[in-house]
MDTraj code that builds the backbone (N, CA, C; nanometers):
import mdtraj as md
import numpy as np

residues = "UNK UNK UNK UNK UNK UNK UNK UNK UNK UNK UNK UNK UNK UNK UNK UNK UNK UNK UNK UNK UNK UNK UNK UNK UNK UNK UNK UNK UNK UNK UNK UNK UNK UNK UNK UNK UNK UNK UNK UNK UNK UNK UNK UNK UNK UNK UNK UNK UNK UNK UNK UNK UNK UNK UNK UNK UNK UNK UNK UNK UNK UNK UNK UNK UNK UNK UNK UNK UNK UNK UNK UNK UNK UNK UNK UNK UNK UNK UNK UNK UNK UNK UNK UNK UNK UNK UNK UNK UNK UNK UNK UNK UNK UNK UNK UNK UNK UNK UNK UNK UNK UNK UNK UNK UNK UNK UNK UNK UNK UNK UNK UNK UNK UNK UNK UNK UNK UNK UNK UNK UNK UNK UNK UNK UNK UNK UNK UNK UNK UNK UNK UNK UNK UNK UNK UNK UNK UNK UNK UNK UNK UNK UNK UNK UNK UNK UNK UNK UNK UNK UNK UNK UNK UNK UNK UNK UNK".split()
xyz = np.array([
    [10.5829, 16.6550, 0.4523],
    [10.5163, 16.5276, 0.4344],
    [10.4630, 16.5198, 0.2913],
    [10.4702, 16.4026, 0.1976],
    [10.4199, 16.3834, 0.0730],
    [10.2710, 16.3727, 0.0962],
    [10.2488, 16.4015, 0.0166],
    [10.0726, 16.4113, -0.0021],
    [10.0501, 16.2797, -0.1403],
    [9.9226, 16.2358, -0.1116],
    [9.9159, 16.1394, -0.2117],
    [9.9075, 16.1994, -0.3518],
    [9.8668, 16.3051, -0.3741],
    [9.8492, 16.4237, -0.4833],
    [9.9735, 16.4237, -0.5533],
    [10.0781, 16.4220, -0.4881],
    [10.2504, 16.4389, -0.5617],
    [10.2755, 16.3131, -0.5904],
    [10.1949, 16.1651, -0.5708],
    [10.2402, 16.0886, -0.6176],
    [10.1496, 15.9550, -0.7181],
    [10.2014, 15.9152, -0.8023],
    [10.1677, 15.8451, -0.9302],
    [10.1678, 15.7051, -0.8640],
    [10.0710, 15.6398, -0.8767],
    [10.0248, 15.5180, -0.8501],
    [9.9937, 15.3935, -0.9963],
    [10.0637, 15.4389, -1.1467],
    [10.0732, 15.4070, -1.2188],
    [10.1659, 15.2691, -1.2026],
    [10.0811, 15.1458, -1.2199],
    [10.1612, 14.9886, -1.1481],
    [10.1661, 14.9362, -1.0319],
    [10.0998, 15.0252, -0.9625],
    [10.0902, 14.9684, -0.7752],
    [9.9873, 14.9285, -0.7489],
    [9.9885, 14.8509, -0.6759],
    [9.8997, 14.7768, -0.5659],
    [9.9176, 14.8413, -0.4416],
    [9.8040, 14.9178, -0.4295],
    [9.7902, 14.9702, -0.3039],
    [9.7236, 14.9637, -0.1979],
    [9.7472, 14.9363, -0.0772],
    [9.6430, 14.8635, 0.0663],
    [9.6492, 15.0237, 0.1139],
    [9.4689, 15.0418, 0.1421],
    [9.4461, 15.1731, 0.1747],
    [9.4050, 15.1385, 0.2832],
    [9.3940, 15.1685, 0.4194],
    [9.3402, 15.2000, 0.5302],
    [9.2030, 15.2473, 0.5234],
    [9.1020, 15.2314, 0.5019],
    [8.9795, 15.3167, 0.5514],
    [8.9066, 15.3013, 0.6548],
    [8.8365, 15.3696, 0.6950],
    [8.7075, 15.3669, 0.8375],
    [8.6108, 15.3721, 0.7425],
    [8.5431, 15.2169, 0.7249],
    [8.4045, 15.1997, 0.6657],
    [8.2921, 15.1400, 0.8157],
    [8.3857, 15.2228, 0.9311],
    [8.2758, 15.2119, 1.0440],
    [8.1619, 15.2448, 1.0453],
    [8.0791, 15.2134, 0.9614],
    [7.9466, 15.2460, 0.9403],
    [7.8337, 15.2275, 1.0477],
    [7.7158, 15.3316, 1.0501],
    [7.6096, 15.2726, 1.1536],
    [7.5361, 15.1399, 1.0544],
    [7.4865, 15.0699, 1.0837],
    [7.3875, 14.9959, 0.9998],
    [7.2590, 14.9458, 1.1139],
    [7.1641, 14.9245, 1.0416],
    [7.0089, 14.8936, 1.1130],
    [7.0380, 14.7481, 1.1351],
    [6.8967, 14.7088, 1.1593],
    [6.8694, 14.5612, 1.1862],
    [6.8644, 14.4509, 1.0886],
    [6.8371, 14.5351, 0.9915],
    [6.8383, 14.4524, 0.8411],
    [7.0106, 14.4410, 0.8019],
    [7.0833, 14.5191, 0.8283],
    [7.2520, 14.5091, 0.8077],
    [7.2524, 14.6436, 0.6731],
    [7.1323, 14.7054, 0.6915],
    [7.1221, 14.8353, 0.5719],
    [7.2098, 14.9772, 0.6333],
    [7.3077, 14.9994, 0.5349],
    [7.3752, 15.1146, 0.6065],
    [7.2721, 15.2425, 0.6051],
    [7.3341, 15.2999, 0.7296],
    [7.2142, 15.3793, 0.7588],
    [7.2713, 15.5635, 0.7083],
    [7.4083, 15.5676, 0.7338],
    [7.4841, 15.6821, 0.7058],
    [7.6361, 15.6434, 0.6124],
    [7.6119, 15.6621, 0.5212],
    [7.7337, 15.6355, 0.3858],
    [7.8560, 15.7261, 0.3770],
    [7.8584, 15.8378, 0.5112],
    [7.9668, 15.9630, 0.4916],
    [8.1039, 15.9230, 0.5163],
    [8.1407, 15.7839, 0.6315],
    [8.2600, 15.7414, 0.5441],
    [8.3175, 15.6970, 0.4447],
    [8.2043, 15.6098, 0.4262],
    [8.2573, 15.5639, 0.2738],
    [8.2706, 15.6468, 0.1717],
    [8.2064, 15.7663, 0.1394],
    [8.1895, 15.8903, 0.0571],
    [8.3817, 15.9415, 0.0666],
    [8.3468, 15.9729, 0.2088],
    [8.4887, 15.9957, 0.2697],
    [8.6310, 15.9741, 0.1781],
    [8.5854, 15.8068, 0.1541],
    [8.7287, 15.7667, 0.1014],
    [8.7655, 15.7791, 0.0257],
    [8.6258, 15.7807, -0.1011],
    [8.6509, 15.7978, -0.2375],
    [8.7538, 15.8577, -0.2934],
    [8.7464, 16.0170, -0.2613],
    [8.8989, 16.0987, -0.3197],
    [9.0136, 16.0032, -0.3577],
    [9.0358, 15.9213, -0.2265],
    [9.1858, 15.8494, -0.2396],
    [9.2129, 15.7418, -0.2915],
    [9.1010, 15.6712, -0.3149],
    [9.0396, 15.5487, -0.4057],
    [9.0890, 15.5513, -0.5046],
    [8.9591, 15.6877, -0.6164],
    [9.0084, 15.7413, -0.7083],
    [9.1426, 15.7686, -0.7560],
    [9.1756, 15.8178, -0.6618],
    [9.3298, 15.8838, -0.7172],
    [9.3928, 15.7403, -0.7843],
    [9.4272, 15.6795, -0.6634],
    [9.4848, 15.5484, -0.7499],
    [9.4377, 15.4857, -0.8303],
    [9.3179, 15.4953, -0.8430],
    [9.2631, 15.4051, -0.9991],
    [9.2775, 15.5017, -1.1142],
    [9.2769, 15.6083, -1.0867],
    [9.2820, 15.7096, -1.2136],
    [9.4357, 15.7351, -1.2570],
    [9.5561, 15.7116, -1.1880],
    [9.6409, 15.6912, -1.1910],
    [9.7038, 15.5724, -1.2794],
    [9.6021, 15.4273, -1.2378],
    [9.6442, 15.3179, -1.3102],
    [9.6878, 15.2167, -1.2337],
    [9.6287, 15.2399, -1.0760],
    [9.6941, 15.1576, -0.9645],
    [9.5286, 15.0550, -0.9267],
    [9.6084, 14.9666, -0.8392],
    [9.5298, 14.8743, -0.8072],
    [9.5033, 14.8975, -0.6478],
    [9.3639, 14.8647, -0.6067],
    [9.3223, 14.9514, -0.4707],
    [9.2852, 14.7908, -0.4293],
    [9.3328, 14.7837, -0.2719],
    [9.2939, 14.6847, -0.1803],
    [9.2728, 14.7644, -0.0314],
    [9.1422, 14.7509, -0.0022],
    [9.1110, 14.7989, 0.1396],
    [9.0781, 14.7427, 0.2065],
    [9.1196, 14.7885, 0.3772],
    [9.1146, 14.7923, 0.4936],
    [8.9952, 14.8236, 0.5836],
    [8.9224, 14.7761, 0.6422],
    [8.8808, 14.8586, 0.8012],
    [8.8350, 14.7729, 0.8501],
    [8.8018, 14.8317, 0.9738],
    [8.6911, 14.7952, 1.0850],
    [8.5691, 14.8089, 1.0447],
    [8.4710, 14.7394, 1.1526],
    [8.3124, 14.6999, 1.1411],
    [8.2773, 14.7079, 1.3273],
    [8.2780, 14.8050, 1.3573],
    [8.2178, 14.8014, 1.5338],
    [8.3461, 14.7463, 1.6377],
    [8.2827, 14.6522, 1.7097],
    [8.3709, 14.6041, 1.8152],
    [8.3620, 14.4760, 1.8135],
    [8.4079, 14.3322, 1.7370],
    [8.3225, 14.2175, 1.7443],
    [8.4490, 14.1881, 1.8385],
    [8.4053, 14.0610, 1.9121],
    [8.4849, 13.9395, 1.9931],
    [8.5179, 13.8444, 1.8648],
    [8.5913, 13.8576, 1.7927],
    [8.6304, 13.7524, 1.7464],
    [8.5505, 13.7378, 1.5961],
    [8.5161, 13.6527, 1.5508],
    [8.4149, 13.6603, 1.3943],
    [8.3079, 13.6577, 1.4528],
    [8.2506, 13.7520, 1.4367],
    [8.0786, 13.7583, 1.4399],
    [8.0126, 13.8120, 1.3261],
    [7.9514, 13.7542, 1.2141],
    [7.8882, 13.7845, 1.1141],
    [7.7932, 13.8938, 1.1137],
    [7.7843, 13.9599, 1.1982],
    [7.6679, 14.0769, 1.2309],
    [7.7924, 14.1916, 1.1854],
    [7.9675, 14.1660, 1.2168],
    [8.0098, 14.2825, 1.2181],
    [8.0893, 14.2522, 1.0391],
    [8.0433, 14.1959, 0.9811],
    [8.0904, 14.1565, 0.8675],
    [8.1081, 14.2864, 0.7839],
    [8.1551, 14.2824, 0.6663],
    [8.1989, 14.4442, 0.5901],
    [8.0704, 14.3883, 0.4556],
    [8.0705, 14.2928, 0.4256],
    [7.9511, 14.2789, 0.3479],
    [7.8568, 14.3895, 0.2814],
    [7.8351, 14.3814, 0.3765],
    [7.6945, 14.5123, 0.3669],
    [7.7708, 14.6353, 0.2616],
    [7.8542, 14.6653, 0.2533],
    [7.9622, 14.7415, 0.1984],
    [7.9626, 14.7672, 0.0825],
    [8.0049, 14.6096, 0.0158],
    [8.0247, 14.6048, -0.1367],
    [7.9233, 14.6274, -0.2120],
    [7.7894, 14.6597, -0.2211],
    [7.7120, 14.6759, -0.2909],
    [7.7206, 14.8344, -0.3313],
    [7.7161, 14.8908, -0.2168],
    [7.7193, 15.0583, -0.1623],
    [7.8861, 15.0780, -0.2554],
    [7.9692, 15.0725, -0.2134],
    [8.1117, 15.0500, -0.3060],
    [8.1113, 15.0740, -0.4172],
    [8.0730, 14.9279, -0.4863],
    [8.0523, 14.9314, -0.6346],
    [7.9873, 15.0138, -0.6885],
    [7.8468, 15.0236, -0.6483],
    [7.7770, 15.1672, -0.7170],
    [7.8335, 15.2768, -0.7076],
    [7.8873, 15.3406, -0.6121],
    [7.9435, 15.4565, -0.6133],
    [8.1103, 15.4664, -0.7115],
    [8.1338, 15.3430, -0.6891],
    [8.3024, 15.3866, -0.7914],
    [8.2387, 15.3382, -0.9619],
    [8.1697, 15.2362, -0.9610],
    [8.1155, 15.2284, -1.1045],
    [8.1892, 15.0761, -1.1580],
    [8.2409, 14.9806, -1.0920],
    [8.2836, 14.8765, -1.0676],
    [8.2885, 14.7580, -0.9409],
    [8.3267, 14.6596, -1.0090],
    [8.2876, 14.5540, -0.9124],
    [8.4299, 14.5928, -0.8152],
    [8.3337, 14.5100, -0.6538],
    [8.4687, 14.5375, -0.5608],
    [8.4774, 14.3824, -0.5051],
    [8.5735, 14.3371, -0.5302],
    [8.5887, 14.1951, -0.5005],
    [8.6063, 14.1611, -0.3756],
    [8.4947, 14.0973, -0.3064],
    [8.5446, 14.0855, -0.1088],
    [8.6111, 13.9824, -0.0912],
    [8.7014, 13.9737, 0.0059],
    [8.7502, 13.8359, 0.0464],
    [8.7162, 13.8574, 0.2184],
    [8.6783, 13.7167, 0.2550],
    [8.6024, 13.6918, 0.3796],
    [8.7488, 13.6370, 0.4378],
    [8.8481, 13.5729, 0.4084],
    [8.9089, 13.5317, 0.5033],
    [9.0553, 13.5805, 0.5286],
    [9.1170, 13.6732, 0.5579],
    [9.2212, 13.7903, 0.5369],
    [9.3098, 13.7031, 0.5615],
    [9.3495, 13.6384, 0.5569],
    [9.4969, 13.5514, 0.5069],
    [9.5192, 13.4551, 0.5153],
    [9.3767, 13.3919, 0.4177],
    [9.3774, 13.2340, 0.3502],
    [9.3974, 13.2467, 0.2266],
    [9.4371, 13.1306, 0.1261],
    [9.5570, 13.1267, 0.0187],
    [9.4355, 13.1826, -0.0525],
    [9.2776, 13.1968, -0.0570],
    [9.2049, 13.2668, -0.1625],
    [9.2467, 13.4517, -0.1642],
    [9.2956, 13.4853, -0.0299],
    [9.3019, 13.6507, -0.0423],
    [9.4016, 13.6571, -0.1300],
    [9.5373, 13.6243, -0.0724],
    [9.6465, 13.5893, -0.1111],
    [9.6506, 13.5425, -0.3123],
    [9.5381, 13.4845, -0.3402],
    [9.5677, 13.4867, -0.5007],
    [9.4574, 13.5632, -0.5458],
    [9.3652, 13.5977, -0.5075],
    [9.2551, 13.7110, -0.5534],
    [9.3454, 13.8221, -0.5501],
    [9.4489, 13.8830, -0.4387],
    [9.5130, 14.0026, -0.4437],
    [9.6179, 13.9782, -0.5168],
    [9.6587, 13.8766, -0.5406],
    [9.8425, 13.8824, -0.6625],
    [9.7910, 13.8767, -0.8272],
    [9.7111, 13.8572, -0.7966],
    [9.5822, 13.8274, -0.9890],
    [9.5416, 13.9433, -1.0281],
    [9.5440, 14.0582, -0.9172],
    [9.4336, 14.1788, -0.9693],
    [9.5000, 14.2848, -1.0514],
    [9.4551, 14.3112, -1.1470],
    [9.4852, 14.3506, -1.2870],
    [9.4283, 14.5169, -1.2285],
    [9.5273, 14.6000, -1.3063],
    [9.5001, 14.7369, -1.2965],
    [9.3382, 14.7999, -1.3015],
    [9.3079, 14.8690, -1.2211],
    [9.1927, 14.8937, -1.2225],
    [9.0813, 14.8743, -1.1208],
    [9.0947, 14.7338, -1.0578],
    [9.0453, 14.6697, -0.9804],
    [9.0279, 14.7173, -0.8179],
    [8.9517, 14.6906, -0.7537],
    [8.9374, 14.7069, -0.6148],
    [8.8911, 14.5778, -0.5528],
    [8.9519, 14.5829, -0.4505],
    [8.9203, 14.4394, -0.3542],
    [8.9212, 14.5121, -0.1993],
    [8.7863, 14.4379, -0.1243],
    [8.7787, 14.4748, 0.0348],
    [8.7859, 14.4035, 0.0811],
    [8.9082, 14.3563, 0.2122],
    [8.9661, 14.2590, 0.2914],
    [8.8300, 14.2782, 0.3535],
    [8.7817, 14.1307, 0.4460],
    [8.7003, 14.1257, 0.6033],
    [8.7283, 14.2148, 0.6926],
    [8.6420, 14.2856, 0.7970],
    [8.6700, 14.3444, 0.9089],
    [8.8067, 14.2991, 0.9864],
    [8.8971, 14.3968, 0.9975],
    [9.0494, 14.3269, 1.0440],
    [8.9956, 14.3171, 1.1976],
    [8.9050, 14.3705, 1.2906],
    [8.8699, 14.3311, 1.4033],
    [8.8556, 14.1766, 1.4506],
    [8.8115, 14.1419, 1.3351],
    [8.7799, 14.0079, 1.3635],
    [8.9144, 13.9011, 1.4029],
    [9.0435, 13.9700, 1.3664],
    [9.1423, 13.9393, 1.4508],
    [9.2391, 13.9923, 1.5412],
    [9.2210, 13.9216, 1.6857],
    [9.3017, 14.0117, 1.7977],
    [9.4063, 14.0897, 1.7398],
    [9.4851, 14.0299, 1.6188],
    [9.6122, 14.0799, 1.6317],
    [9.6207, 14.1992, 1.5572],
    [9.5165, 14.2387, 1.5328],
    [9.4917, 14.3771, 1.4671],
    [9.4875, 14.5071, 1.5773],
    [9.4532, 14.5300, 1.6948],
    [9.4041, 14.5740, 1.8020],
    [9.4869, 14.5757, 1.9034],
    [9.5885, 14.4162, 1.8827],
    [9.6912, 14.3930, 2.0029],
    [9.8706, 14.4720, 1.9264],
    [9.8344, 14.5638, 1.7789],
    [9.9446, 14.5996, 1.6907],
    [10.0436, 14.4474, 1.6552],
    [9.9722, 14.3541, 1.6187],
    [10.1115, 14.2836, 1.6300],
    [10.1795, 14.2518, 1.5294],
    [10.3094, 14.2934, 1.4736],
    [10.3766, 14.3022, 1.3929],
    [10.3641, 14.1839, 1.2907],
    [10.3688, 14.0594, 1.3071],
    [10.3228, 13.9428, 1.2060],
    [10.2235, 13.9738, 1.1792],
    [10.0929, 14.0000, 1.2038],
    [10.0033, 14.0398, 1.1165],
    [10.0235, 14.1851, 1.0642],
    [10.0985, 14.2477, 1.0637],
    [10.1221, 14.3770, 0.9893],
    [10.1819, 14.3454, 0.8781],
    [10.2729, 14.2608, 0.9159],
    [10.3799, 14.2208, 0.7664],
    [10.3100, 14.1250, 0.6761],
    [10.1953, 14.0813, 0.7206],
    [10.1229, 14.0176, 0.6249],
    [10.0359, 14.0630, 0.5508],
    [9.9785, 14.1736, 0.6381],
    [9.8799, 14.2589, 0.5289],
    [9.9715, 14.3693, 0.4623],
    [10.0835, 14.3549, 0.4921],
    [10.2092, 14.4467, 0.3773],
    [10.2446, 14.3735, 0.2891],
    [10.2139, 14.2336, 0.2752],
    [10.2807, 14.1340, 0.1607],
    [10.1912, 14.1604, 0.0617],
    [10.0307, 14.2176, 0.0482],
    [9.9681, 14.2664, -0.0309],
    [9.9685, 14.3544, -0.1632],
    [10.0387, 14.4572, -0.1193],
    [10.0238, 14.5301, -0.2006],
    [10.1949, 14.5991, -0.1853],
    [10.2239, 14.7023, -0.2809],
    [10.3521, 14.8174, -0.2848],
    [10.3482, 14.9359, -0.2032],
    [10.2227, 14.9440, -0.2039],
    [10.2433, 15.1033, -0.1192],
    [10.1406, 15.0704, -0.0362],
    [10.1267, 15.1483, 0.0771],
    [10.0111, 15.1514, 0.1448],
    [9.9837, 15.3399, 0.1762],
    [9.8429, 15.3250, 0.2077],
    [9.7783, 15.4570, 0.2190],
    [9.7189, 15.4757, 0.3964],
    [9.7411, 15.5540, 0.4507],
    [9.5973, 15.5585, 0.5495],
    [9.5577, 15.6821, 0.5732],
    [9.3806, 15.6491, 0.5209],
    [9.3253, 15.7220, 0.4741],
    [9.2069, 15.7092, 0.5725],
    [9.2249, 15.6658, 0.6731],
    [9.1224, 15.6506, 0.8323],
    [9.1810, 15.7123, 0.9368],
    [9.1779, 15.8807, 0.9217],
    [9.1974, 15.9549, 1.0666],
    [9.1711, 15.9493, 1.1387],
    [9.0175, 15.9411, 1.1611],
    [8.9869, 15.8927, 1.2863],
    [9.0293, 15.7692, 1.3744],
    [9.0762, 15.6851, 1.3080],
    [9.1529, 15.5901, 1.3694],
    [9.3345, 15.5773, 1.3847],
    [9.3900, 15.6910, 1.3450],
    [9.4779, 15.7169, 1.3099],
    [9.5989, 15.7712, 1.5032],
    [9.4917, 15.7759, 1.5579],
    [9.5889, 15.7720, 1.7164],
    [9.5877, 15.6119, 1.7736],
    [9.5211, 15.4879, 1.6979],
    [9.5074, 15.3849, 1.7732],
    [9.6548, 15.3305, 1.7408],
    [9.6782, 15.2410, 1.7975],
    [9.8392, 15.1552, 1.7674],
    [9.7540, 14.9936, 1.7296],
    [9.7190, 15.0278, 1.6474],
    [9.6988, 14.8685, 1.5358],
    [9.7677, 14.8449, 1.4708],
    [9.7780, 14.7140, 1.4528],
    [9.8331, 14.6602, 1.3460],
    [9.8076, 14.7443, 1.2257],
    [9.7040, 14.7771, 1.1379],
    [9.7341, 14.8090, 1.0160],
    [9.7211, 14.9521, 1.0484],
    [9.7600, 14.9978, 1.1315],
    [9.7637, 15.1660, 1.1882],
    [9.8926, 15.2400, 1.1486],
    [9.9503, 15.1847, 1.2808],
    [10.0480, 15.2119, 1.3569],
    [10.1849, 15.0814, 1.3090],
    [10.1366, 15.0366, 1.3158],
    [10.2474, 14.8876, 1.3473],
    [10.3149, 14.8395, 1.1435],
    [10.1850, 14.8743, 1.0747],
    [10.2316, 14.8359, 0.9247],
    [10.3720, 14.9255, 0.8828],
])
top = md.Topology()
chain = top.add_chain()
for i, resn in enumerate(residues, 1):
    res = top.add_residue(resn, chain, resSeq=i)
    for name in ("N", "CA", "C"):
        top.add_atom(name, md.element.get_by_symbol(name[0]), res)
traj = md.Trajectory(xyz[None], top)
């Protein structure tokens, strides 16, 4: 199996998988940061490489959009730790993701919305897989722990 280590991300756009399943309080303040810490390594790699990073995850269990399970809370925690802005997009495949992600210039990071927030993430279903593959060149997954589910951006991409 290739390891991301053997490979050069110099010109790619890459959709990484992560588990930014975070606990958070009542205020929406993360309470434990060890996934997100987690991901960094693989982040890095591709930006130090010269690649462009677009990520993935879950936020709990919502029914549908519920703003409590929003990834929000995220980007602040993000940015400080990589040392750049991380550009969110709230609506994972309205024409703003879609030109925020074809615009992004080497270097850059962007965090899709909680993919929970649509069934078809959960139900694996192949049209939404091929859409969050129209994103980027390569994809990564870099969320083991979620890595036995059959999701869409799991299993099914």
């Amino acid at each position: 199996m290739t390891s991301i280590k053997d490979v050069s991300f110099k010109g790619k756009k890459v959709l990484i998988r992560v588990d930014f399943n975070v606990p958070l309080n009542h205020n929406r303040q993360i309470m434990d940061d060890t996934r997100i810490r987690e991901s960094l390594p693989s982040i890095l790699k591709v930006l130090n490489d010269g690649g462009t990073v677009i990520l993935m995850s879950h936020l709990g269990r919502p029914n549908g959009y519920e703003p409590d399970y929003s990834l929000t809370p995220i980007v602040p925690l993000l940015s400080k730790l990589l040392g750049r802005n991380v550009i969110f997009t709230r609506d994972l495949f309205g024409p703003k993701t879609f030109e925020v992600c074809g615009k992004m210039k080497v270097g850059e990071v962007a965090l899709l919305e909680n993919l929970r927030f649509y069934p078809e993430e959960e139900a694996g279903d192949e049209k939404f897989a091929q859409e969050l593959s129209k994103l980027a060149d390569v994809y990564i997954n870099d969320a083991f722990a979620t890595s036995h589910r059959k999701h869409a951006s799991v299993a099914t991409i």
